[in-house]
Each structure stands twice: as structure tokens, then as C-alpha cells.
N, C-alpha and C positions, 0 to 999 in steps of 0.2 A: 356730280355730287362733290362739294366739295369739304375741306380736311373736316371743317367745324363739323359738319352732320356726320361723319363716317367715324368719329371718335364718342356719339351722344347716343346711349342706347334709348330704344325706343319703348315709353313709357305704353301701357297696356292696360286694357281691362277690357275681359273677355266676359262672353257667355253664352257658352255652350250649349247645344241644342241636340234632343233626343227626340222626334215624334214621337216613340214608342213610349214614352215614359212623361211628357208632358203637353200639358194641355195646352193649345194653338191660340186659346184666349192669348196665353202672354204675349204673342208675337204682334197683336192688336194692341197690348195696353202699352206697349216699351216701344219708344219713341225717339229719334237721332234728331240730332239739329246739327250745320252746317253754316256756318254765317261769311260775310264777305268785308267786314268793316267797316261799310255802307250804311249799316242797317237793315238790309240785303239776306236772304236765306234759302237753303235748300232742307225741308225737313218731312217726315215722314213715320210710317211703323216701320217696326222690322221686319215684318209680312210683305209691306210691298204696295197693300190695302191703306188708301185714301179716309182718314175716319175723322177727319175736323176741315175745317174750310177756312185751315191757314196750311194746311199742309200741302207742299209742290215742290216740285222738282228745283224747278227756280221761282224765285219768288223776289224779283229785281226791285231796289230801292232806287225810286225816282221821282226826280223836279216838284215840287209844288205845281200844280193842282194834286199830281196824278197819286203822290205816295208810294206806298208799295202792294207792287201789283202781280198776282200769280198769273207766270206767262207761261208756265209748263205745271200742268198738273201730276201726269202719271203715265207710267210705260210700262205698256205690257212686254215680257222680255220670254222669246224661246228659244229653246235648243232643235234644229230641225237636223234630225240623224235619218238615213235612207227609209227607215223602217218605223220609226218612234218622233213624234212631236211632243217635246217637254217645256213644262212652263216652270219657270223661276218665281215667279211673281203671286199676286193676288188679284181675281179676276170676278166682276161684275156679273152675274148672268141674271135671265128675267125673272123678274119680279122680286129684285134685289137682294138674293140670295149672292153669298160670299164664298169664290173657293179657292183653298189655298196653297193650291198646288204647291209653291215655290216651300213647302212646310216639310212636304216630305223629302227633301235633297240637301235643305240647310242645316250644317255641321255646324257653323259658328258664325256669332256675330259680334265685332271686336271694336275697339280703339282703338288706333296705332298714333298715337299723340293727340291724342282726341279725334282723330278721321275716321269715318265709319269704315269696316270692312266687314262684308259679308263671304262666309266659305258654302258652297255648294259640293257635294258630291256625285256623281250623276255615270253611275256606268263605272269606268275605269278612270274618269276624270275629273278634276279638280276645276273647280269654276271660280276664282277671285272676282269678286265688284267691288268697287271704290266710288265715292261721292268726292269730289273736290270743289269747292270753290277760289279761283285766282282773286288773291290776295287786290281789295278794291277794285272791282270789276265785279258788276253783273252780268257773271259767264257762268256755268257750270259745265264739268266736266263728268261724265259717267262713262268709267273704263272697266269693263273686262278682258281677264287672265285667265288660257285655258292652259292646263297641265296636264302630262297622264300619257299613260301610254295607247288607250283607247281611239280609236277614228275621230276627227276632232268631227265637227256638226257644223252646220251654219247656223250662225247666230240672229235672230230675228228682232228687231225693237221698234215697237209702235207707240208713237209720244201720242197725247190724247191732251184737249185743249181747252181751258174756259176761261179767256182774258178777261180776268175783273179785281179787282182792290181786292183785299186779301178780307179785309172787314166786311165785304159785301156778301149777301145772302146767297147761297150756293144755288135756291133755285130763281136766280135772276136770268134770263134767257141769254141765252149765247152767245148773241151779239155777232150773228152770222149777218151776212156772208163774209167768211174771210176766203184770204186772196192767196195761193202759196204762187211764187215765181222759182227758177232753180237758172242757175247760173255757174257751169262748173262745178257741180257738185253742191254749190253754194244753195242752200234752199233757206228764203226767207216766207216768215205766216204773217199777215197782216189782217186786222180787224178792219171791216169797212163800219161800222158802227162806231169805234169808241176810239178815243186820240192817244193809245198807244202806240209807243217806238215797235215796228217791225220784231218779231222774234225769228235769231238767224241760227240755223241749225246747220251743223255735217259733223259726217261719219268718219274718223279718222282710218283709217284702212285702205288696204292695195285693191283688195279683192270686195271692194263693197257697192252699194247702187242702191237705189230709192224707186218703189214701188208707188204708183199713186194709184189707191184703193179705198177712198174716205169714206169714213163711216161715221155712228152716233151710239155711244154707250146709253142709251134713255134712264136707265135707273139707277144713278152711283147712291149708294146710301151711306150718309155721313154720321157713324153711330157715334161718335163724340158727342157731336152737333145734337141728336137727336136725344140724349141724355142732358145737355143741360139745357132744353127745350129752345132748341132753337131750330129753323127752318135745316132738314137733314135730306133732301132728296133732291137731286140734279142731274142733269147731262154732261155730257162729255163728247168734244169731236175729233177723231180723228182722219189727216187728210192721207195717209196709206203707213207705209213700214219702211225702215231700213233693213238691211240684211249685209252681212260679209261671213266671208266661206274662212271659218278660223283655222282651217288647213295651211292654207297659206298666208294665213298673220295670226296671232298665237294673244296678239292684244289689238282690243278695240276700242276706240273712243268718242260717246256721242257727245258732243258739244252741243249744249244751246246759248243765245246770248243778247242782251238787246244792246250791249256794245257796236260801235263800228267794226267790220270784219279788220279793220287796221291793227285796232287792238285785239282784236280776236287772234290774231294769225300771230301775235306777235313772238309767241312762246310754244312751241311743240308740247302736247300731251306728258312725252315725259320730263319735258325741262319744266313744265308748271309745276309737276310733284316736285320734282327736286329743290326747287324754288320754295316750295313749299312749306317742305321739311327743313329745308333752311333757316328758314324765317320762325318758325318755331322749335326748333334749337336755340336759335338766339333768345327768345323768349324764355326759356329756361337759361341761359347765359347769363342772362338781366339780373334775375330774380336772385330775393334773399336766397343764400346757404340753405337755411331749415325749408325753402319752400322746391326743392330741384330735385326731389324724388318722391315716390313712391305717389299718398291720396294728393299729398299740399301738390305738385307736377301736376296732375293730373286736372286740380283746381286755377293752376295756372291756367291750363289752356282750355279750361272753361271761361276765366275771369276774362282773355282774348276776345271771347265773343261778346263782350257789351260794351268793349272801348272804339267809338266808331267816330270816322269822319261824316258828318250826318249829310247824304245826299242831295243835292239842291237848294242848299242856303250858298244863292252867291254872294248876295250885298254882305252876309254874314262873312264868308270869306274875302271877302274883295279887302273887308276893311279888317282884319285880322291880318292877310297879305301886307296891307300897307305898316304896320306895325312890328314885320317880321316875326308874325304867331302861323298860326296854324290853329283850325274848329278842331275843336273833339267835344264831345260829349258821351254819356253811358244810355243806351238803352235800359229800361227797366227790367225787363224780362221779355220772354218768345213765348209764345206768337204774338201776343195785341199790344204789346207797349211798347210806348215811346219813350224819347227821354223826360226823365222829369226830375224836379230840381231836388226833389226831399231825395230822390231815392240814389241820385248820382253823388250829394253829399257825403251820404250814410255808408254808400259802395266806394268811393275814391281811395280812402286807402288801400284796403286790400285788395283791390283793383288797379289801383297805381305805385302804390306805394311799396307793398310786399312784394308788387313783381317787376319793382328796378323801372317802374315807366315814371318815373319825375317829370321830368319834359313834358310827357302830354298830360300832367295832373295840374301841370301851369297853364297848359292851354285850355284843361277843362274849367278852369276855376275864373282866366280873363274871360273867357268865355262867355259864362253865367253872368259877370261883372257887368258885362256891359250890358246885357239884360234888367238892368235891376230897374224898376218903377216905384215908385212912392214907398221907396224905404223895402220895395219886397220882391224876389228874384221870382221867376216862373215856379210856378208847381208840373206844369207840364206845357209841351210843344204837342199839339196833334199832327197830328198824319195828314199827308196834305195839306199843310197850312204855315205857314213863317212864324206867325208871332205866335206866343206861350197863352200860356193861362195862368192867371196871378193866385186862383184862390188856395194859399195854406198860410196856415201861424206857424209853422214851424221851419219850412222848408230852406228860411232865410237864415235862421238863427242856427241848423246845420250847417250853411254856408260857414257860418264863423269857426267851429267842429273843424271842418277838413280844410281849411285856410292853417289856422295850426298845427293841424298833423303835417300838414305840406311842409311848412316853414321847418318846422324842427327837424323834418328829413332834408328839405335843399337849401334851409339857413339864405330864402332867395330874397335879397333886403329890398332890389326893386321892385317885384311882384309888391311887397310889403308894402312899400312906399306910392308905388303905381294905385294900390288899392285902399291906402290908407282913409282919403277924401269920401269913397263910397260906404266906407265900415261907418266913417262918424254920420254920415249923413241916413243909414238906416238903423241904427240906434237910436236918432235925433226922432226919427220921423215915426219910432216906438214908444218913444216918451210923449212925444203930443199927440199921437192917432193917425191911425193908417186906414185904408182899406177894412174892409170886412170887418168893421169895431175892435179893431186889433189897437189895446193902446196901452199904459202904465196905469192904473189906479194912483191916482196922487193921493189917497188914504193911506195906502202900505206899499207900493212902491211893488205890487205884484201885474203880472202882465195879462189881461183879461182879452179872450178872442171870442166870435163867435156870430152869426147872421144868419138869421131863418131863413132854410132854405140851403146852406153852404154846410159841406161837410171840411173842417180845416186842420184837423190833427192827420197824425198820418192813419189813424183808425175811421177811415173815409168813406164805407161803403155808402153806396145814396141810389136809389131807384126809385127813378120818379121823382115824386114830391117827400118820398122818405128817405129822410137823414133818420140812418140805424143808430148812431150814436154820436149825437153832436156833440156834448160833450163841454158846450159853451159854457163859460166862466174862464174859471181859472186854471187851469190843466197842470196835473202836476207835473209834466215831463215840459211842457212850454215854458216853467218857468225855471226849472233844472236848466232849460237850454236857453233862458233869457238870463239869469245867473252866470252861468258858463261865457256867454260871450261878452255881458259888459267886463269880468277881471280879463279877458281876454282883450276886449279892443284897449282896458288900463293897462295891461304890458307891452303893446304895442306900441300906444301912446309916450311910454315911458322911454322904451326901447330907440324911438326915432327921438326923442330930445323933447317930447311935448308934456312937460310934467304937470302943467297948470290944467291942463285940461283931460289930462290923466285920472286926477283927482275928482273932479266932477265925477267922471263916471265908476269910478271907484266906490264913492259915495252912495249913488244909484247902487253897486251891486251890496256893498253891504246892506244900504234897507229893506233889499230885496231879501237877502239872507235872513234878517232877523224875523221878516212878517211869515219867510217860509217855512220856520222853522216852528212859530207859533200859532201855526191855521194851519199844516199840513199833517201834524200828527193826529193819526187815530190810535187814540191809547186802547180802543176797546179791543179791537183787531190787532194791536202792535205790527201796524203798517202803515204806510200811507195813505192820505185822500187820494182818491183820481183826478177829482174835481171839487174846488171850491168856491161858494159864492155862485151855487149854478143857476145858471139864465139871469146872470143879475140879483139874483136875491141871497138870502141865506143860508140856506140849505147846501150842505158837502155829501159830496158821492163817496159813499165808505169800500168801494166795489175793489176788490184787491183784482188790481190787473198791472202787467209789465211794467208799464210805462212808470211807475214808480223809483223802476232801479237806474233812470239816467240823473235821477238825485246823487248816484255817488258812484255810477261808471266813466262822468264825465272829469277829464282833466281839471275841473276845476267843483269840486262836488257842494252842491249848497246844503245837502242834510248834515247836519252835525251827526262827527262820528260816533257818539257814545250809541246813535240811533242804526247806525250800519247793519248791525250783524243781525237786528230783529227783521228788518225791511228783507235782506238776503235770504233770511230760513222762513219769512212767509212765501216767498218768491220759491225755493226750493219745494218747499211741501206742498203748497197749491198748486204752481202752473208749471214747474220742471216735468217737460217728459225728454225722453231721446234724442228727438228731434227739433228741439227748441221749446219754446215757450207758449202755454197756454195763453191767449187772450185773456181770458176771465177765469176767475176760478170755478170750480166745479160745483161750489157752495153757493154760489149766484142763483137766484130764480132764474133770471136770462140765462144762465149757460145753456151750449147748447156741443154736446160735441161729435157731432159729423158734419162734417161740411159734402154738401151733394143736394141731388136734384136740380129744380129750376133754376134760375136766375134772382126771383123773389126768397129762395129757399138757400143757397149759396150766401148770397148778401146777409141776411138774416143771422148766417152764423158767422161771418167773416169775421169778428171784431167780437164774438159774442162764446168766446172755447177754442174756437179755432187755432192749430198750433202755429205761430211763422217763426222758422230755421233763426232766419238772420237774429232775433232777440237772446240768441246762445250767446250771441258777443258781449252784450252789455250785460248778462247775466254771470259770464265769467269774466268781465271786466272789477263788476261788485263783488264778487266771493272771492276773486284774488285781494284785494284790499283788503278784505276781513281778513281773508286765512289766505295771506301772503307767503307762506312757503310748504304750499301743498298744491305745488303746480300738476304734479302727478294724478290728485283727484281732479282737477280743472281737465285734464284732458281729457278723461274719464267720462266728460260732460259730452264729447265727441265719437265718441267710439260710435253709436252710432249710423253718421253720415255717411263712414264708406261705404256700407250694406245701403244708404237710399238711392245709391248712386247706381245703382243696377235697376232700378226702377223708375215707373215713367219716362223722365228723360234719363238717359242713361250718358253719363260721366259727368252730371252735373246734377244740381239739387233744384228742388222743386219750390213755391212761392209758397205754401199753405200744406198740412197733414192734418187727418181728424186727430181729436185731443184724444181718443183710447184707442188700443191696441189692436191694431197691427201698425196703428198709425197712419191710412194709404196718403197715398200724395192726393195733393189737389192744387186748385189756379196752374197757372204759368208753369210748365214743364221746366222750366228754366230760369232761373229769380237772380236779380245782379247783387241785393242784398245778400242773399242766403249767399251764395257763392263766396262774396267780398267778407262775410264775415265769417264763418267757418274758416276758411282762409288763412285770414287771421288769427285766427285765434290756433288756428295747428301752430302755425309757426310762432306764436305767442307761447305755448307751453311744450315747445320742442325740447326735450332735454338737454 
């Protein structure tokens, strides 16, 4: 350990655990996530119980075809004392009954800089687990700590198996026979079926040895899965058990890994923690002042987990290498998302910016750059596959958003200048027509998106052949953010010496202002349209929803001010709750506010009541503007997020909450938006 971490106290949030006093549902619903940089994870309940069919032990990010693939499911973990066999864990039995042994012994389950730690109790003794993942490397590490003054036990752990993409349906067959070899202790699991890398496994300890005893869990029941109606019932193989006699080693550590054992070996059990906590120490080092203690800390090193070097893009890297860059990109959220372009814009700053990572907010943004196609940057990379997917209206015009936030923190002239040619060239390619009828109205100089069939704002739900809310015309937040970046690419323009063609687009954004000024008022509502000129014709969508408040949260606001403070106090009374912003207001016939059930039934309200976190930002973006020195209510707006942070995933926030009370979480246990803006915005109205 060295001076840096031994002087950094470690940041916490616990929770405590009574059997007698609480009910074993929670330890199902509260969920840890572990990531590796990659895009890579180890995630789970706190039970121990397997309940979605993204959840593994490891769950390695790799190469194009394969993506990312769960190589380690779940382990069953005992305590074998002369007289008593105790189970830690949460165990299958038939006819897919669930029990949770490991319920009545767990005292606590914590975050120690964001790393999971669970406390057991058991007899006289203290049982420490720990989840680690080495920092880019898909490896994981699972260590027990026994303490106590009681006879220590031998420790028993049986890893259990179902190589498949993480997206793939949990009862897809097993994809036997696999092959285990052992070599020195070295035991590797190979699928003869499917064109996964080897998964390599050992047991760190004196006193330990490998049992071959393979068996098949037939009935894992995946009650995640099985609530939002998807396929929830599957097998599981295991090929026997580890075991070490903790008498004579006091810590254990199962390593699995689809790394080469080169890299595997290259760090000892405790030198990876150390290393560890290292490396996030310094992530707190980085980071603003206002953000290096207490929830803003603790969102640090949730914000860690979606800044990733994305695995298996070489051409991507080769040609970044040749330039002296380095790839990054943000994940969207955990488990099913990738990167994608709207959502890495909207999270770059308080993702990069707040937490001192400049550097790689440069690399995410040439990154996207050279991406760009017909004037428009990906909306999303899938899993398993190199190139993006182009369809959004907005996702480009955030680009121009977090290109400014960038500049004005690292003042970087050649990024500026590097990227100058593609800004004029996808504003060019907005004025005469792009993709997806994305183009300028030469009538009023407003920006019109939209094609049957495409969902292209960020209010995107689509199943099937149904687009929930397309939303084509004129969006009012498309053109807040097509406003926004033409005075943006004019200061730019100006900035490098290009006055003559400054003015041009200068031009552009004033007419833009004037026509949005006189088509987007609803004097009935004293709010905004959502939508004008919808599908082409003449008809405006009078529906009060969020998306009205980047009219005057964005750096450059195209609503005229006199109109601010009624658009803010419709925004406050209708769609403010605790946790962020309602989608729609409650006064809507479509409203809808629970989000749950199917998949048909989820989508339906995703866009439709639905609260999402991350809109807290640009909601106290706009009401500081208004009421510019009542920061102290602005943060008021956050109190709060540290009570969601205990729930679902736990030390981070959630993608989605029903719009009425209690508020529960829903989507992504883990959202890079909600994160990156909460975030911000603590440290925004830090005293």
C-alpha cells in the first residue's frame, strides 16, 4: 500500500442486515455491480441468488463476434466444520424453490470505495467476501477472510457454468460437453460447442485442492427474467468444488479469468487489492474539491464504472494509436447497454469533467468524431458488432453540448481545430437533409426529424412495429439543441479566425430563434409545445413533458427569458418528483405511472410518466437561471438520491422510478445519465 491510499479514508455505505427483523425479499431485490473498464462485469444480489440472466460472477468483454459473455455464473460457498455444514450463499433446490441460507449469518453488506463487501457471522467467527475486478482485465477475484476466535472450518466453493452472451435466453441449452484440463493447480473449462476463450480458474491458498464431482442444477429460476416476461428457467453445470482448510490460511482466493494465465499471474490476490484501491484513491485525487467526499465520492466511483476502453475495436485502436489517442467510450448503463452516442454526450461531463478525467473526455469525443456519417454520429454500437447504428436527431447535436463543456474546461485549441472541418460539415449536412428526414425547414429555419418506423429523439421506446412516441415534426428539445450548436459552431468559427462564415451560421441560429419563439409558445398551458408541425402537417403537441426545459438549460437558451420562469413552474408542478422528472404530466390521458410488467407494458410507459433521474440536471439547470441565488433550494431537488442509492443497485442510481410514491426503481440498475448528472449537479450547488 502505498503513502497515497494510506492517507485516503475509505469512502462507505453500508447496510446492515437483521434476519429477525427483516424480510429476505430485499436481499433479492438489491443488487452490486463490479465492472472492469472493458465493459466487462461481475454482478449479482446480495443473497448470492442468480435472479436476471445478466447476472455472473464474470461476465468478460470480448472481441467482436462474441461480445460479452457470462463465463462464470454462480458459486455455491460452505463452511465445513467437524459437526455442522453451513452454506453462505443462495441455493436452487427442486422444483425451483429458493433457499437462503447465507440470510441467516449475513451481518452486513457494504461498499468500501464502491467494492462490494459482505460480513458473515457464523459460530465465533467473522467471514469477510470481497468481489474484485483487475483494473482492464477480464479476471475476477472472489476472496475470503476468516476472523474469530472459534475452529476455523474448510471452506468449500463450487463455480457452476452456462457459457452464453449475456443477452442470450437463459434456457438456451448448455452447450455441453465441456472439457476441464488441470495443470498445476491451473484448471481450465472449455466449451466444445461454442467459440469461447477457455475460462481459467485457481484457488489461491497452501492448504487447497480441486474435487472433480460434476453435476447439473436443472431448475435455476430467474425471477427478474420471469417478471418482465422473458424466458426465466435454466440449468447450470458444475464440474466438482474447490475446497482449503482455513486453519492454515486465514484468506482465500478463487480467481477466474479468460485472460492468458501470463496476465493472470501477474499480480498476487493482495497486490490486485492494493492496486486497486490505489487507483481509486487517485480517482478521487482527480476529481473536483466539491465532489471527494461523502454521496458526490461515492458517485465518483460509480461514474468509473461507464468510462471504458471498449473491448475489441482494434482497427478502432490501431488508428487512434497512430494519432497518439487512446478509445474510450461510456457505457449506457448495466446490464444490456452499450455505448451510445446521445447517452455518452449527455454523461461526459459529469463523467469526465467533474471527476478531473479531461484527457480521456478528449479521447471520447475524437473518438465519436471519426465516427460521424452523413452529418450524424452513432446513436448506438451493438454488442458483438464494430460499426454503430446512426438512427437519432439529436444525438449529434449533444455532441456539440459536451465539445463545449470540454473546451471551456481544457481551453484544448487543437481538439478545436482538429474537429473544426466535421462540426461545419454536420451542420451543412442539417441544412440540406440528412438521413432519417432529418433537415432545416427553409420556411422558418426550424429543424424537422422523423421516419415511419424510427424512434429518434431520446424518448425512444419501439417494440416491434411500434414507435410509443415518435414524436416527428419538430421537437421541441431538437431544436433547443439545434439552436444551441449553431451559436456554438458561430463562436467557434469566430474564435479560430473564420468570421465570414461565422456569420452565416449565426444567421441560421437567429432565424431559428425567432420562428421558435413564435410556434413553440402554448399560451393556454403557459408551457411549451413538445412537438410542432407534427408528421408534417399542422397540428402541435400541447403535452407538457421535460423535454421543454433544454429551451433554457442549455448554454446558449433559445426561449426568450421573459418565458423562463412559467415553462420552470410548469416543469416544477407537473413532472418534479424526488427522483427526477416525470416524462409526461399526470394530466395527460397517456400518462401512465408505473412502469412494470411485460415488455409491451414497460415500453408503453417508458416515455409515457415514467420518472428518469438524469432530467434533475437540466431541470436545475433552468430554475437556477430563474432563481439564480437559491442554490440551497436547487439542492433540495437532490436530497433524495442518497436514500436510492441503497436500493436496487446499490451505490449508484437507477435508469427509470414509477412517477408516484414510493417511487421503486426500474430499467438498468445502473444508468451513466442519472449518475453523470446528479453528479453534477451536487457539485453544482455545493455550498
Amino acid at each position: 500500500m502505498n503513502e497515497l491510499t494510506n492517507h485516503v479514508p475509505i469512502v462507505t455505505r453500508s447496510m446492515s442486515w437483521d434476519s429477525a427483523q427483516a424480510s429476505r425479499e430485499i436481499l433479492l431485490n438489491r443488487e452490486w455491480l463490479v465492472t472492469n473498464g472493458l465493459g466487462g462485469y461481475a454482478s449479482g444480489t446480495v443473497s448470492g441468488a442468480v435472479t436476471r440472466k445478466y447476472h455472473g460472477i464474470l461476465v468478460s468483454a470480448l472481441p467482436a463476434p462474441l461480445g460479452r459473455v457470462v463465463m462464470w455464473n454462480h458459486v455455491s460457498e460452505f463452511l465445513r466444520f467437524d459437526d455442522e455444514v453451513v452454506s453462505l450463499g443462495a441455493e436452487e433446490r427442486a422444483g425451483g424453490q429458493l433457499d437462503l441460507h447465507g440470510a441467516e449469518y449475513l451481518r452486513e453488506f457494504r461498499l468500501e470505495d464502491g467494492m462490494p463487501v459482505w460480513t458473515y457471522h457464523v459460530r465465533d467467527l467473522m467471514i469477510e467476501k470481497r468481489v474484485l475486478m483487475p483494473h482492464l482485465q477480464n479476471t475476477v477475484h472472489v476472496s475470503y477472510q476468516i476472523a474469530g476466535d472459534g475452529p476455523p472450518p474448510k471452506l468449500e466453493l463450487r463455480p457452476a457454468f452456462h457459457f452464453r452472451h449475456h443477452e442470450d435466453a437463459v434456457d438456451l441449452p448448455l452447450a455441453e460437453p465441456y472439457k476441464l484440463s488441470a495443470v498445476n493447480e491451473r484448471y481450465e473449462i472449455v466449451s466444445a460447442k461454442r467459440k469461447f476463450p477457455p475460462l481459467r480458474m485457481r484457488l489461491c491458498g497452501r492448504a487447497s485442492g480441486f474435487t472433480i464431482a460434476p453435476t447439473k442444477i436443472h431448475q435455476v429460476v430467474y425471477r427478474t427474467e420471469q417478471a418482465r416476461g422473458y424466458a426465466h428457467e435454466g440449468q447450470l453445470w458444475s464440474p466438482g468444488f474447490f475446497q482449503v482448510d482455513m486453519a492454515e490460511e486465514k484468506t482465500a482466493t478463487l480467481i477466474a479469468s479468460t485472460e492468458p494465465w501470463d496476465i493472470v499471474d501477474v499480480l498476487s490476490p493482495m497486490e490486485v487489492l492494493a492496486s486497486e484501491r490505489e487507483r481509486r484513491a487517485r480517482l478521487l485525487a482527480d476529481a473536483e474539491p466539491a465532489a471527494c467526499e461523502g454521496v458526490a465520492a461515492e458517485l465518483v466511483f460509480a461514474s468509473d464504472q461507464y468510462v471504458i476502453t471498449p473491448a475489441g475495436r482494434a482497427e478502432e485502436a490501431a488508428r487512434a494509436h497512430a494519432a497518439g489517442d487512446e478509445v474510450r467510450t461510456i457505457v449506457a448503463g448495466y446490464h444490456w447497454f452499450t455505448d451510445w452516442g446521445r447517452d455518452t454526450m449527455i454523461s461526459l461531463e459529469g463523467l469526465t469533467l467533474v471527476t478531473g478525467r479531461c484527457l480521456e473526455a478528449g479521447y471520447i469525443l475524437r473518438t465519436f468524431a471519426h465516427y460521424v456519417r452523413d452529418g450524424l454520429i452513432p446513436n448506438m454500437f451493438p454488442d458483438r458488432q464494430k460499426e454503430g447504428l446512426y438512427h437519432t436527431a439529436d444525438a449529434t447535436l449533444w455532441f456539440f453540448h459536451a465539445l463545449g463543456r470540454y473546451l471551456t474546461k481544457s481551453n484544448d485549441h487543437i481538439t478545436l481545430r482538429l474537429l473544426l472541418p466535421t462540426l461545419v460539415d454536420i451542420i451543412e449536412h442539417h441544412l440540406r437533409g440528412t438521413r432519417f428526414n432529418i433537415h432545416v425547414d427553409p420556411k422558418d429555419g426550424l429543424l424537422i426529424q422523423g421516419q415511419e418506423g424510427y424512434q429518434l429523439t431520446w424518448m425512444d421506446a419501439k417494440m416491434g412495429d411500434w414507435v410509443v412516441t415518435p414524436r416527428r415534426g419538430k421537437a421541441v428539445e431538437i431544436n433547443a439543441l439545434w439552436f444551441n450548436a449553431l451559436k456554438l459552431l458561430e463562436g467557434w468559427l469566430r474564435e479560430m479566425g473564420k468570421a465570414d462564415a461565422a456569420v452565416r451560421y449565426g444567421e441560421q441560429a437567429e432565424r431559428a430563434r425567432e420562428s421558435f419563439n413564435r410556434r413553440f409558445w402554448f399560451a393556454e398551458g403557459r408551457h411549451l409545445y413538445d412537438v410542432v408541425d407534427v408528421d408534417g402537417g399542422s397540428a402541435n403537441d400541447p403535452a407538457c413533458r421535460p423535454n421543454q426545459l433544454f429551451a433554457i438549460s442549455l448554454d446558449h437558451p433559445v426561449l426568450e427569458e421573459a418565458r423562463w420562469r412559467a415553462v420552470v413552474d410548469a416543469a416544477e408542478r407537473e413532472l418534479l418528483t424526488p427522483v427526477g422528472l416525470r416524462s409526461l404530466s399526470p394530466n395527460h390521458p397517456d400518462y401512465k405511472p408505473l412502469y412494470g410488467g411485460d415488455l409491451r407494458s414497460r415500453d408503453g410507459a417508458y416515455h409515457q410518466g415514467t420518472v428518469w433521474a438524469w432530467l434533475i440536471g437540466p431541470f436545475i439547470d433552468a430554475w437556477l437561471k430563474v432563481y439564480p441565488q437559491d442554490v440551497s433550494m436547487a439542492r433540495k431537488f437532490l436530497e433524495r438520491f442518497p436514500d436510492s442509492m441503497n436500493e436496487n443497485g446499490i451505490g449508484t442510481i437507477s435508469e427509470v422510478f414509477d412517477a408516484l410514491e414510493p417511487h421503486a426503481a426500474g430499467g438498468c440498475i445502473a444508468q451513466a445519465w442519472s449518475v453523470a448528472e446528479v453528479l453534477r449537479c451536487w457539485v453544482k450547488t455545493a455550498s
